[in-house]
C-alpha positions, 0 to 999 in steps of 0.5 A: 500500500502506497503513502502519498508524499506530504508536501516539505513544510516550510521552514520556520520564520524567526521570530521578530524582535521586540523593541527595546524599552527606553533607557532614562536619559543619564543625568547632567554631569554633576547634578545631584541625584533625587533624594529618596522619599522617607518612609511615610508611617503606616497610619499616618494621617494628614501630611504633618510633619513627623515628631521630633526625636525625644532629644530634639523636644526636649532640647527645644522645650528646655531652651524656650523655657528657660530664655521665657523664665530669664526674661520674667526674671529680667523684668522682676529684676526692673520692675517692668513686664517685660515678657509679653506673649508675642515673645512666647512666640517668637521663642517657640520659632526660634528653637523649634523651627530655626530654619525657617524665615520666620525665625531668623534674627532679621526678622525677630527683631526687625519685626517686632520693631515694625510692629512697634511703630505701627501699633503707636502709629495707629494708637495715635491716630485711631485711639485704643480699641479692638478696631485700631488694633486689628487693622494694626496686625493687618498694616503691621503684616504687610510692612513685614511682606514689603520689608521681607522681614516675615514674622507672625508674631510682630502682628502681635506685638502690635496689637498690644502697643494699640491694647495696652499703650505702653509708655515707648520709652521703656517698651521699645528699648526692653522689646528690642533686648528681648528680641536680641536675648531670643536670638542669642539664646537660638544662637548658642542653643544649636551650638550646644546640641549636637546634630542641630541645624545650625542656627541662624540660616543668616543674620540679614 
């Protein structure tokens, strides 16, 4: 019994091959690498910063403390208040966010100086209620914009110059070496911890 002759198959055709996947282009000589995303906690919630280490608390919480304390100390030393809360503020900048702007010496002192001549700028011509002192926090922000000294708590102090109307030949003076105070203490208190950010990012 004769078998039919199967016809030679054709030969198989190589397969075609695939393109190549792009290749990042390499970075710019001497450009940094990006740096790595830290780790985000597990259940984090919200986009706040994470806690300070206990030792950087502690350090910043020591040091707001005691500069606070040193001018009650001052001011019962002269009979005159020299602690008002704007310098609270001004404290807790300087040695807990001492990198920021906010917290630089020209903007420590200068600003609260500038919140001064507003809040008896406005005393002066509009009298001492709530009303003048709001639009003196309001003029007080934006001269700090315009003189880019930024310094939240200035508004402040100028709105206790127009409150309070303390007499400008004491209550300038003692502002200003208290302004001075807080950053010498910011100075020598990222001195003394180790791996602090050094403080002040400038002078002016």
């Amino acid at each position: 019994m004769s078998t039919a002759l199967q016809p030679p198959s054709a030969p198989a055709q190589p397969a075609a091959p695939q393109p190549a996947a792009p290749q990042p282009a390499p970075a710019p000589s001497g450009a940094a690498a990006p740096a790595p995303e830290s780790p985000r906690p597990r259940f984090a919630v919200g986009r706040a910063p994470a806690r300070p280490t206990p030792a950087a608390a502690f350090h910043s919480i020591s040091a707001v403390t005691s500069v606070l304390l040193g001018l009650v100390g001052i001011g019962a030393m002269i009979h005159e208040p020299v602690l008002i809360p704007p310098l609270a503020a001004s404290a807790a900048l300087v040695h807990s966010a001492p990198t920021l702007p906010l917290a630089q010496p020209r903007s420590v002192v200068v600003g609260h100086l500038l919140g001064a001549a507003v809040g008896y700028g406005v005393l002066a011509a509009a009298g001492g209620s709530a009303w003048a002192a709001a639009v003196a926090a309001g003029v007080t922000l934006a001269l700090l914009m315009a003189a880019r000294t930024p310094h939240s708590a200035a508004c402040a102090t100028a709105v206790v110059v127009v409150l309070q109307n303390p007499a400008p030949d004491r209550f300038v003076p003692l502002l200003f070496g208290a302004t001075v105070l807080l950053v010498l203490t910011g100075y020598a208190a990222s001195r003394v911890r180790r791996k602090a950010p050094k403080y002040p990012a400038y002078w002016w």
